[in-house]
C-alpha positions in Angstrom: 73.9 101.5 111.7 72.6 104.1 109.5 74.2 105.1 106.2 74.1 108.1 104.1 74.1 108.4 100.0 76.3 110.2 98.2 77.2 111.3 94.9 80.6 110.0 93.7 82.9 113.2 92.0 85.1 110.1 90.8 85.9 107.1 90.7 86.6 104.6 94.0 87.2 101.3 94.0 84.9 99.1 95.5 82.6 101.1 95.4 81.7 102.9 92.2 82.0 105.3 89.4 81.6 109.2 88.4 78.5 110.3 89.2 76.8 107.1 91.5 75.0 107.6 94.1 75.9 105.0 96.5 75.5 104.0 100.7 78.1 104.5 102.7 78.6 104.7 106.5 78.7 108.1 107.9 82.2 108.2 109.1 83.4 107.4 105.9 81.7 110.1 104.1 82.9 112.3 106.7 85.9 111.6 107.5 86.8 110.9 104.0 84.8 111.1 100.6 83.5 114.3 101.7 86.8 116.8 102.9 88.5 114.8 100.1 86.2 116.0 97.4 85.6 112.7 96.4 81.8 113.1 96.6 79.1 115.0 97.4 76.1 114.8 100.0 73.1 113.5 97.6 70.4 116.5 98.5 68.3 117.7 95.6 70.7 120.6 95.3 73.4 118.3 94.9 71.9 116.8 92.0 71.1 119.6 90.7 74.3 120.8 90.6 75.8 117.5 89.9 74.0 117.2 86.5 74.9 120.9 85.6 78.8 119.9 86.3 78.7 116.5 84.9 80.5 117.0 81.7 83.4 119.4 82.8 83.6 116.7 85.9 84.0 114.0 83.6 86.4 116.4 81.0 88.5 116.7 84.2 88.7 113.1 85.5 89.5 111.9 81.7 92.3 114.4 81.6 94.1 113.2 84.5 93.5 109.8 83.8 95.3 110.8 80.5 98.0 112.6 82.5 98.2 109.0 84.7 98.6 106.8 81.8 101.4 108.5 80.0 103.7 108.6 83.5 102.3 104.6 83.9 104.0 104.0 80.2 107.0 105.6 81.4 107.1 104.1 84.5 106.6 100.3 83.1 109.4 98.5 83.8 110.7 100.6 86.7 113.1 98.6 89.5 114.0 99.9 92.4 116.4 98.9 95.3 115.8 99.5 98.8 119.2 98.8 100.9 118.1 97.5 104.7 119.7 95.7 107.5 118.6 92.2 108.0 119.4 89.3 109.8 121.4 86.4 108.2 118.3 84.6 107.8 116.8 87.6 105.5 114.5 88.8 108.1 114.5 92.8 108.2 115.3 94.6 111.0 112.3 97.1 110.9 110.0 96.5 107.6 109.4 98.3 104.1 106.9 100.6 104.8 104.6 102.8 101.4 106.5 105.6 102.0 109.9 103.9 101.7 109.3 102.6 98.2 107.5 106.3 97.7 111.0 107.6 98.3 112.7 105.3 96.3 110.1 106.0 93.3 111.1 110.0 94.0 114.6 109.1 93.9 114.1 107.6 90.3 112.5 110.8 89.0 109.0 109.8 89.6 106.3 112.0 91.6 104.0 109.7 93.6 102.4 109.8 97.4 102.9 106.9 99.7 99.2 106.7 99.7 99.5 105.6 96.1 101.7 102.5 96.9 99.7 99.4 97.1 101.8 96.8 99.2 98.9 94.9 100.9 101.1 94.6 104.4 105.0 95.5 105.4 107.9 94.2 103.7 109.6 92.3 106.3 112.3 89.8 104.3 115.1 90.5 101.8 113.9 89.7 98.2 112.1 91.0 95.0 108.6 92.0 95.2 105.8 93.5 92.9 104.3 96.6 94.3 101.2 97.9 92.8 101.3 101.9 92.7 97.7 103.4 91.9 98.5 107.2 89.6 95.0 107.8 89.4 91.5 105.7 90.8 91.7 104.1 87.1 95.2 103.9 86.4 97.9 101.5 88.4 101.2 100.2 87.1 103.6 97.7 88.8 106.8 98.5 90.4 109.7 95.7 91.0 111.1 96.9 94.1 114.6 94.9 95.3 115.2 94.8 99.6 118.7 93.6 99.7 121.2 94.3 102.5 124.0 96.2 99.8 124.3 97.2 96.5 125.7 93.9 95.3 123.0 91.4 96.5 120.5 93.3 94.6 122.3 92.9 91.5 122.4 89.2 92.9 119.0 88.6 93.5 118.3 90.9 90.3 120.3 87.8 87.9 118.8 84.9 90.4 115.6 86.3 89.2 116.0 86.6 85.2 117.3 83.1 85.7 114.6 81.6 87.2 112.2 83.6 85.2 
């Protein structure tokens, strides 16, 4: 399979920072580095224009990144509780999804996408879990989120843990 280079407008991980020019598959440029903004096609003109841009791209991307790091201070520390069915075994009926601990972020006064929620795979079971929730490509802060079938198990499980911790 053939790959195509590209000029990264920011930082992605796994693959590199401001201003590489790196292989990827064409589908993936495509489909998403390219109608994201996230990069550019690496033609002459490209460069060109890359190297003329550089330091406002860079002024921008350390701006936000600044922006992201002052909501990650205020967010450090953040819990919140998800109330879902589940058998008596713990097993949930359905799973916690990204966008359900998006929602529950909203809820607590927080603006983030359910893109930006790292869980790695569902939530099926009741309990206490670290979710990783990425504010910008350099920036992530962790989120205890609480699945509990009512209000008063989570404040259970909430003192089970602080014990055991």
């Amino acid at each position: 399979m053939e790959h195509v280079k590209v000029i990264l407008l920011q930082r992605v991980a796994k693959l590199g920072y401001i201003g590489d020019v790196v292989n990827v598959k064409p589908g993936f440029a495509r489909n998403y580095l390219l109608p994201k903004k996230i990069a550019l096609r690496a033609t002459k003109g490209n460069m060109k224009y890359f190297e003329e841009q550089k330091a406002s791209i860079e002024a921008a991307n350390a701006e936000t990144r600044a922006q992201a790091e002052k909501i990650a201070e205020k967010m450090k520390g953040l819990s919140v509780v998800l109330i879902r069915q589940a058998s008596e075994k713990g097993h949930l009926y359905g799973s916690v999804t990204g966008r359900d601990v998006a929602m529950a972020i909203k809820e607590a006064g927080y603006t983030v996408t359910a893109g930006q929620v790292n869980l790695g795979m569902p939530i099926k079971e009741l309990g206490i879990y670290e979710v990783s929730v990425d504010l910008h490509p350099e920036v992530s802060v962790a989120v205890k989120l609480n699945v509990a079938k009512s209000e008063d198990e989570a404040q259970q499980q909430t003192v089970a843990e602080k014990e055991n911790a």
